[in-house]
GUGUMAR-918571 format. One line per field, with one value per atom (N, C-alpha, C): residue number from 1; residue in one letter; x, y, z. Coordinates in Angstrom, 2 decimals. Each point is the difference from the previous one (the first is absolute). Example, Ala and Ser with C-alpha at 12.3 -4.5 7.8 and 13.67 -1.06 7.14 Angstrom:
REM residues 2
i <- c(1, 1, 1, 2, 2, 2)
aa <- c(A, A, A, S, S, S)
x <- c(13.19, -0.89, 0.90, -0.35, 0.82, -0.77)
y <- c(-5.69, 1.19, 1.20, 1.05, 1.19, 1.09)
z <- c(7.80, 0.00, 0.00, -0.72, 0.06, 0.73)
***
This chain:
REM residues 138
i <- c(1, 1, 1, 2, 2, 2, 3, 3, 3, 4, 4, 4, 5, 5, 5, 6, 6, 6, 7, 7, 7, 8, 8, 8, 9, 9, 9, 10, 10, 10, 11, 11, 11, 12, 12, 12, 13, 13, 13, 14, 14, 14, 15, 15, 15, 16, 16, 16, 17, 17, 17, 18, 18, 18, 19, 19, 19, 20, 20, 20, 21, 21, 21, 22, 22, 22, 23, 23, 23, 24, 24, 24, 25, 25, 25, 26, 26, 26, 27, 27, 27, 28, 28, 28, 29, 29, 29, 30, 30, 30, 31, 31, 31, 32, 32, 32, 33, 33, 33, 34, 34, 34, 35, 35, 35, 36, 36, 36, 37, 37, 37, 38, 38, 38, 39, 39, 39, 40, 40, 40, 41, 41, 41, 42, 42, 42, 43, 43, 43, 44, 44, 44, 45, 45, 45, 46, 46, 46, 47, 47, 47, 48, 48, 48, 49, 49, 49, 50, 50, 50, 51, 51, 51, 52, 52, 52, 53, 53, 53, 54, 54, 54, 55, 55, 55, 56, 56, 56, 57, 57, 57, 58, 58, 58, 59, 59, 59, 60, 60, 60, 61, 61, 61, 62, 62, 62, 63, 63, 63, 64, 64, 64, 65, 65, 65, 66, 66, 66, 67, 67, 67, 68, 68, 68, 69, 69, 69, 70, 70, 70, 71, 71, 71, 72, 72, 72, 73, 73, 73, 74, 74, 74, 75, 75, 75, 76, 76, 76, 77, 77, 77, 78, 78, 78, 79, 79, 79, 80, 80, 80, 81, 81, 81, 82, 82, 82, 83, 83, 83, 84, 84, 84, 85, 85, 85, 86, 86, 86, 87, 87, 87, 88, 88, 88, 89, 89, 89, 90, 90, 90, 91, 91, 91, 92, 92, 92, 93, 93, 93, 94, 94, 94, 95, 95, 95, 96, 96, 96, 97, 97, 97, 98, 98, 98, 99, 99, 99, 100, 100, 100, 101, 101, 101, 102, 102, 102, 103, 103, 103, 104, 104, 104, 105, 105, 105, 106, 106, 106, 107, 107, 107, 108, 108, 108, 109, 109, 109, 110, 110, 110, 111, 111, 111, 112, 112, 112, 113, 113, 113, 114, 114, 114, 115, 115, 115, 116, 116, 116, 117, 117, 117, 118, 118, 118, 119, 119, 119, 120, 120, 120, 121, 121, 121, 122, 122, 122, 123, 123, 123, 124, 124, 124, 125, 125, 125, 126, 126, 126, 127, 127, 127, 128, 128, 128, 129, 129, 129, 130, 130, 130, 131, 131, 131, 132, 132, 132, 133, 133, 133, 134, 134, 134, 135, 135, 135, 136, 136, 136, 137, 137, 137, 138, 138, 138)
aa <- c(X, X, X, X, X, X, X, X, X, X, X, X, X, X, X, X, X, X, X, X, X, X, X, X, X, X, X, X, X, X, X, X, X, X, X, X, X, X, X, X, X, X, X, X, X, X, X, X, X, X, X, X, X, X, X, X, X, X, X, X, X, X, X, X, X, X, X, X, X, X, X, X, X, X, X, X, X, X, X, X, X, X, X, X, X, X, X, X, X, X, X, X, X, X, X, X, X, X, X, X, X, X, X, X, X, X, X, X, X, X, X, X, X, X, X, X, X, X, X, X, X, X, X, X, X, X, X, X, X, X, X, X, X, X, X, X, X, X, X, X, X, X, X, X, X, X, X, X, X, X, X, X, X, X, X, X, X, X, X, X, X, X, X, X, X, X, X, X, X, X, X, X, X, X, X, X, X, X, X, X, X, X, X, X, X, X, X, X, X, X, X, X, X, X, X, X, X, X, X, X, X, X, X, X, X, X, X, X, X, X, X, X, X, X, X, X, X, X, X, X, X, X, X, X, X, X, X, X, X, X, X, X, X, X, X, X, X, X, X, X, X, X, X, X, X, X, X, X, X, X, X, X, X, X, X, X, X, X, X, X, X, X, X, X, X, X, X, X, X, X, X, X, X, X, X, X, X, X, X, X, X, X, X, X, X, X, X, X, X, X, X, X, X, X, X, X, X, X, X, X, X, X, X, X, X, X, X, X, X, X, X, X, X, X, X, X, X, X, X, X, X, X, X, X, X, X, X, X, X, X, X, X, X, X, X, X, X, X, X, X, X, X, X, X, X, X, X, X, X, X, X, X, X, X, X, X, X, X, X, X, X, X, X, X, X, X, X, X, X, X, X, X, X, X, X, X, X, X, X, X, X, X, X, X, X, X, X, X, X, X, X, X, X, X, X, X, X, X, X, X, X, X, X, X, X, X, X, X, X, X, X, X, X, X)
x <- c(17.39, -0.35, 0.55, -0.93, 0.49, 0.79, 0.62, 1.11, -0.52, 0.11, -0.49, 1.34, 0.14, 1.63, -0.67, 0.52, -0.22, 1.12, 0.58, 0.41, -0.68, -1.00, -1.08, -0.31, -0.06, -0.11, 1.19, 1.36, 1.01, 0.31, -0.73, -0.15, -0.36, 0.72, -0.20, -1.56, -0.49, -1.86, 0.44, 1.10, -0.08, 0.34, 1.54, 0.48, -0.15, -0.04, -0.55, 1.42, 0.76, 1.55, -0.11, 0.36, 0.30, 1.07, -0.49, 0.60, 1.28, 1.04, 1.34, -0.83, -0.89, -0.58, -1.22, -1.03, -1.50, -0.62, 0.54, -0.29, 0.35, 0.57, -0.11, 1.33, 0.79, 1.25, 0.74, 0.46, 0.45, -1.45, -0.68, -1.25, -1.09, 0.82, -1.15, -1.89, -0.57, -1.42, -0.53, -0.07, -0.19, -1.76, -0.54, -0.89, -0.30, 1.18, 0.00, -0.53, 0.82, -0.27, -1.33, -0.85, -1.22, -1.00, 0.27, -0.57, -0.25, 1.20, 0.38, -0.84, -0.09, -0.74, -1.41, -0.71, -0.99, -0.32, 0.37, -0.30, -0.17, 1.57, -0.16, -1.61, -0.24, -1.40, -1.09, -0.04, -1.23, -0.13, 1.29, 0.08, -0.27, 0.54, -0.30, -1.46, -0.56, -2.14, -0.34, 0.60, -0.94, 0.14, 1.19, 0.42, -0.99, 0.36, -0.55, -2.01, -0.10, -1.68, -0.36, 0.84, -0.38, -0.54, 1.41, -0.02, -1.19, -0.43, -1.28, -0.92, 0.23, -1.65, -0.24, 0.97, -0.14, -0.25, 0.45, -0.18, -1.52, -0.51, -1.48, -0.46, 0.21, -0.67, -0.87, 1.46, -0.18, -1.12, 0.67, -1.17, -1.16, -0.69, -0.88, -0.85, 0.54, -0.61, -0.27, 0.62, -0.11, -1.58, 0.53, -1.29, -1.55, 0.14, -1.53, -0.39, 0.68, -0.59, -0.26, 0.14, 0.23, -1.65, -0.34, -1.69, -0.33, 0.86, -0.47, -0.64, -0.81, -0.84, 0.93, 0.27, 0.43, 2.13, 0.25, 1.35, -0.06, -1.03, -0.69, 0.33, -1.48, 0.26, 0.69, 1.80, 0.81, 0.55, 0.15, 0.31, -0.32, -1.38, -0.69, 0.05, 0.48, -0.34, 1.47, 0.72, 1.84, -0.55, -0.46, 0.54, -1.11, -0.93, -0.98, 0.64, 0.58, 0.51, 1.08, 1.11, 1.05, 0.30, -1.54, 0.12, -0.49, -1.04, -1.12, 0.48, 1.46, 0.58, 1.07, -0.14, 1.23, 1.62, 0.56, 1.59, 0.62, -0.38, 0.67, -0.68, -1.39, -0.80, 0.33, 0.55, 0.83, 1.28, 0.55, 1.41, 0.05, -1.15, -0.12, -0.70, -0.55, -0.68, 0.67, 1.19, 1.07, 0.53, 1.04, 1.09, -0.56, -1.33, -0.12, -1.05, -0.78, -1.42, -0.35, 0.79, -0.46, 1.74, 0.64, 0.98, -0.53, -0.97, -0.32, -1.23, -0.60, -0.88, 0.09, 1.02, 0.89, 1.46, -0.11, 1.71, 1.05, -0.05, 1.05, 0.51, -1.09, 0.53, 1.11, -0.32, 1.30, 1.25, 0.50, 0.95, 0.79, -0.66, 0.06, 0.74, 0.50, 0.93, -0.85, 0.23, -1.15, 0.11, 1.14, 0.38, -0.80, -0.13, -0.97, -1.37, -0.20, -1.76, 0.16, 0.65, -0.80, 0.63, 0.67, 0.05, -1.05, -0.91, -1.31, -0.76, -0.07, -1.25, 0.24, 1.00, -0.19, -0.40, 0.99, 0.01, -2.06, -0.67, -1.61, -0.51, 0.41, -0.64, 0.09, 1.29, 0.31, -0.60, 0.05, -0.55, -1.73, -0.67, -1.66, 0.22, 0.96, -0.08, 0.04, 1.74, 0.17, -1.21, -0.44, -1.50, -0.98, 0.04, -1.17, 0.37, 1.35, 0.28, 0.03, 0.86, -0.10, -1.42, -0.66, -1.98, -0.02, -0.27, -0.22, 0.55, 1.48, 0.68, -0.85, 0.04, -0.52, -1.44, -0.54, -1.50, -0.08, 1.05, -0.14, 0.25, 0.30, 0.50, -0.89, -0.40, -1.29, -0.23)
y <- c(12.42, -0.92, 0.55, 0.38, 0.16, -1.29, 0.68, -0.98, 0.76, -1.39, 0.07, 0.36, 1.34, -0.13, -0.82, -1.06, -0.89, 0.74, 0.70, 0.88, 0.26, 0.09, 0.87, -0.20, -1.16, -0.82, -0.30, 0.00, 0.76, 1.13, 1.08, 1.18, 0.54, 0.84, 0.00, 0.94, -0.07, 0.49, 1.08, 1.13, 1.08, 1.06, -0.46, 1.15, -0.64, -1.01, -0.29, -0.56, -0.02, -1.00, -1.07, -0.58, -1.56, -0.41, -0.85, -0.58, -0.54, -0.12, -1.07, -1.49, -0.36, -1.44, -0.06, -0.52, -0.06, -0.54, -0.44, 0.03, 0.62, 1.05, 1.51, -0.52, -0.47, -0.31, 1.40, 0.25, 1.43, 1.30, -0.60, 0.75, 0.28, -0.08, 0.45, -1.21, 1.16, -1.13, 0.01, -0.70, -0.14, -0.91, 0.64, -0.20, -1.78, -0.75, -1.59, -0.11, 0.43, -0.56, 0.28, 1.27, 0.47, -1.11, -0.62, -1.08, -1.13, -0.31, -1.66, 0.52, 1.41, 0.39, -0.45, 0.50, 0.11, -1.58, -0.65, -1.41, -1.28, 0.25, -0.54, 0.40, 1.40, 0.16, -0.39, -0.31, -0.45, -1.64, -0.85, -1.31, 0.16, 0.45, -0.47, 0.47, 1.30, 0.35, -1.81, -0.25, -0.73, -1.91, 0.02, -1.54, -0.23, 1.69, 0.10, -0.13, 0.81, 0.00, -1.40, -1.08, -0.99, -1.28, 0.65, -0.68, -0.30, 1.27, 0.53, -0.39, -0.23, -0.21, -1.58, -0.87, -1.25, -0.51, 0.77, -0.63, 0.30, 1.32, 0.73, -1.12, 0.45, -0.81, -1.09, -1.18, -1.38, -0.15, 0.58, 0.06, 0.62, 0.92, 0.41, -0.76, -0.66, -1.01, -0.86, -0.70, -1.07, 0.52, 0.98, 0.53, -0.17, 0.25, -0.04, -0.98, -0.92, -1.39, -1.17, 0.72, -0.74, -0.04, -1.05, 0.20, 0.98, 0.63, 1.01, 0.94, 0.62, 1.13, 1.34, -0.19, 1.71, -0.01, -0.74, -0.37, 0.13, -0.66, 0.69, 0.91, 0.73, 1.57, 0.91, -0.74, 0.90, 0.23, -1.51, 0.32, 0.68, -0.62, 0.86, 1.46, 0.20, 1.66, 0.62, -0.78, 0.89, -0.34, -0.98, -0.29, 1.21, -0.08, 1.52, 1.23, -0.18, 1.71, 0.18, -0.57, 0.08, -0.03, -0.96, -0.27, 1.21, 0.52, 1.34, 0.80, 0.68, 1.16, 0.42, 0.37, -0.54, 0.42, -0.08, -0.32, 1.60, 0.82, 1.72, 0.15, 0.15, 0.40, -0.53, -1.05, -0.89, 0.70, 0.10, 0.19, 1.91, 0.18, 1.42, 0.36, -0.96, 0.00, -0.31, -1.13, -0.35, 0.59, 0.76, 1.40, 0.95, 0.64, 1.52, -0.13, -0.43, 0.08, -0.98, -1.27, -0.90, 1.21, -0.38, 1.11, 1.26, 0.53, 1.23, -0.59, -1.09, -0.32, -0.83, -0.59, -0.96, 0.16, 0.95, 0.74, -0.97, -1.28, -0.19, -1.30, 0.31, -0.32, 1.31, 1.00, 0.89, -0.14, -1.11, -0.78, -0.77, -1.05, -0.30, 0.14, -0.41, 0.42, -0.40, 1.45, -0.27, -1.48, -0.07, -1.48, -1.46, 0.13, -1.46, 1.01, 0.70, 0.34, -0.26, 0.23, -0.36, -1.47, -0.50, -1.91, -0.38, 0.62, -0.44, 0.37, 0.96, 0.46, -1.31, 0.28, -1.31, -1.62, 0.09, -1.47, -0.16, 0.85, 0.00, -0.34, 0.68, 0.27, -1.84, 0.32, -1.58, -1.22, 0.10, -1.14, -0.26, 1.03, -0.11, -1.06, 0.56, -1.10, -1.71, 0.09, -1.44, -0.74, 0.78, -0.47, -0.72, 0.72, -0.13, -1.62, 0.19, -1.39, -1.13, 0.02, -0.95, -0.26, 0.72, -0.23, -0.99, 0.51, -0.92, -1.39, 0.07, -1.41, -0.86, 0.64, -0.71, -1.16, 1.05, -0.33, -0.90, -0.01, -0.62, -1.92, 0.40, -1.47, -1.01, -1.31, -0.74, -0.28)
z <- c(-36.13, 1.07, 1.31, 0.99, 1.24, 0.81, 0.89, 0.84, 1.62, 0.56, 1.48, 0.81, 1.14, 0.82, 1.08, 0.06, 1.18, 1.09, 0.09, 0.94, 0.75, 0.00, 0.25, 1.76, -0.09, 1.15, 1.27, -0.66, 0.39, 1.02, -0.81, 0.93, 1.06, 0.67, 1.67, -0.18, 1.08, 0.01, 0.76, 0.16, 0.48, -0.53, -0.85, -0.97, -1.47, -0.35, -1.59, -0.74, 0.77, -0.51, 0.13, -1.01, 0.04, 1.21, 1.15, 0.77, -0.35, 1.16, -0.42, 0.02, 0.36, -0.17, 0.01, -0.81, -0.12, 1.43, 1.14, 1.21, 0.51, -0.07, 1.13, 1.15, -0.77, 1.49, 0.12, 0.54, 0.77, 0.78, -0.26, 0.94, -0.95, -1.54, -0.76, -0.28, -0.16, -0.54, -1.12, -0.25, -1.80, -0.42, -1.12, -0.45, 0.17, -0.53, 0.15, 1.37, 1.04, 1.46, 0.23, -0.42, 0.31, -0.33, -1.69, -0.24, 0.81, -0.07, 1.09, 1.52, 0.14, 1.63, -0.21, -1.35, -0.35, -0.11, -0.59, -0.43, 1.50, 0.85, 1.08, 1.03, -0.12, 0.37, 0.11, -1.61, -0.52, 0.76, -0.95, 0.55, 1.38, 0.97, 1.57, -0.04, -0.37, 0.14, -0.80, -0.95, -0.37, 0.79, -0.01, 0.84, 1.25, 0.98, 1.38, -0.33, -0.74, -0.17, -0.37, -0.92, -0.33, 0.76, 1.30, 1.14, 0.94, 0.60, 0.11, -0.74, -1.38, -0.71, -0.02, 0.13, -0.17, 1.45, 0.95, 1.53, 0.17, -0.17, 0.72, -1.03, -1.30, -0.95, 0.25, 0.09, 0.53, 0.85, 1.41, 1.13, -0.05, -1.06, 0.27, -1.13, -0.85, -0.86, 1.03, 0.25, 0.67, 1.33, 0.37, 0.94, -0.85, -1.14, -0.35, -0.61, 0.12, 0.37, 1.04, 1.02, 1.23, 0.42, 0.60, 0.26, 1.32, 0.54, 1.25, -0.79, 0.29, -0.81, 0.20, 1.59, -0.33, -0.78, 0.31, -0.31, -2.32, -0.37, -1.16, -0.45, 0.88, -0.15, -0.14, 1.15, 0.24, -1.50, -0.59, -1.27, -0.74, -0.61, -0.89, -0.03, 1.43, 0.16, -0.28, 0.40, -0.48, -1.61, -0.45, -2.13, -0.36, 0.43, -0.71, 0.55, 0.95, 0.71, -1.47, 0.46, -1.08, -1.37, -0.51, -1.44, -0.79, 0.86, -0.51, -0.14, 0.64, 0.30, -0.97, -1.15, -1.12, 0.70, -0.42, 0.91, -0.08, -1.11, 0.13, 1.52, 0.13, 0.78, 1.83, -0.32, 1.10, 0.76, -1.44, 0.57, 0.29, -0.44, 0.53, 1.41, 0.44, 1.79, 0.06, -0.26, 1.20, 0.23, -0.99, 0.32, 0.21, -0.25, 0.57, 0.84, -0.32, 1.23, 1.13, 0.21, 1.03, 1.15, -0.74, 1.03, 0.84, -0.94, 0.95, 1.21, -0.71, 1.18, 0.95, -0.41, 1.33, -0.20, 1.33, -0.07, 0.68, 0.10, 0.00, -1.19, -0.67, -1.74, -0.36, 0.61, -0.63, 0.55, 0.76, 0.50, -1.17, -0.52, -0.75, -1.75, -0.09, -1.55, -1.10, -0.69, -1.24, -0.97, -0.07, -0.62, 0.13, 1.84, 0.43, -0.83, 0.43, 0.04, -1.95, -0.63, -1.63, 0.16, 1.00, -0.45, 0.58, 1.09, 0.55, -1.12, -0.75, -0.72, -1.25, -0.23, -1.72, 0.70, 1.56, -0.12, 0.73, 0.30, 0.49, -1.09, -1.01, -1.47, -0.56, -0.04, -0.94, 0.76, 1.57, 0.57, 0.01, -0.38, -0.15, -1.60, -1.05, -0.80, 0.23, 0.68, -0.29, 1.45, 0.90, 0.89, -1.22, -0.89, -0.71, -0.89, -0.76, -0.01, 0.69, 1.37, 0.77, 0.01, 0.37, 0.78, -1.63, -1.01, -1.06, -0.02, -0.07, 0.01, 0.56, 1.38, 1.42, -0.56, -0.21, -0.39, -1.01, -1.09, -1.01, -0.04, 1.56, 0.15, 0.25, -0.33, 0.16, 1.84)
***
């Protein structure tokens, strides 16, 4: 039966010794901290995009039900732009190709531009709910 060295994680990410502490106190960095870097990441892309997807969301649901025609449209036209575009394909114009064609997106930290790309993506969904709710109501 194999045995796991949970050491492993321990270890500093430059010379391959196990750290004096699995948080890297005396300068060292250790595999654990890389994790906890990695994880805090994700959580803030996904909190921040959520943020974004429930606000555009909201409002752009709410837009395509309003009786102005073009106010509609505006909707309809962000939930088909965003819904059609599957989300790799998204988050790949945001970071490499809307930057080169509007340069002062290359200002910008890659970080916001994939919380704009998920939270565009996710908000053509919950549009699509709200517009339903909306409608469903007598």
């Amino acid at each position: 039966m194999a045995s796991w060295d949970w050491q492993v994680f321990c270890k500093d990410t430059v010379s391959g010794e196990v750290a004096a502490s699995c948080f890297g106190e005396g300068g060292d960095i250790t595999y654990l901290q890389w994790m906890f870097s990695a994880w805090g990441w994700t959580l803030s892309v996904a909190v921040l995009a959520l943020v974004v997807a429930l606000l555009l969301g909201s409002l752009m649901g709410i837009l395509r039900t309003v009786p102005s025609r073009g106010l509609a449209l505006l909707g309809d036209a962000w939930t088909e732009l965003f819904r059609n575009i599957p989300l790799l394909v998204q988050i790949f114009l945001w970071y490499h190709v809307l930057p080169s064609l509007v340069p002062p997106l290359k200002a910008f930290p890659s970080f916001l531009l994939v919380v704009l790309a998920l939270g565009f993506f996710t908000s053509a969904r919950i549009s699509e709910q709200v517009r339903a709710g909306i409608q469903s109501l007598p």
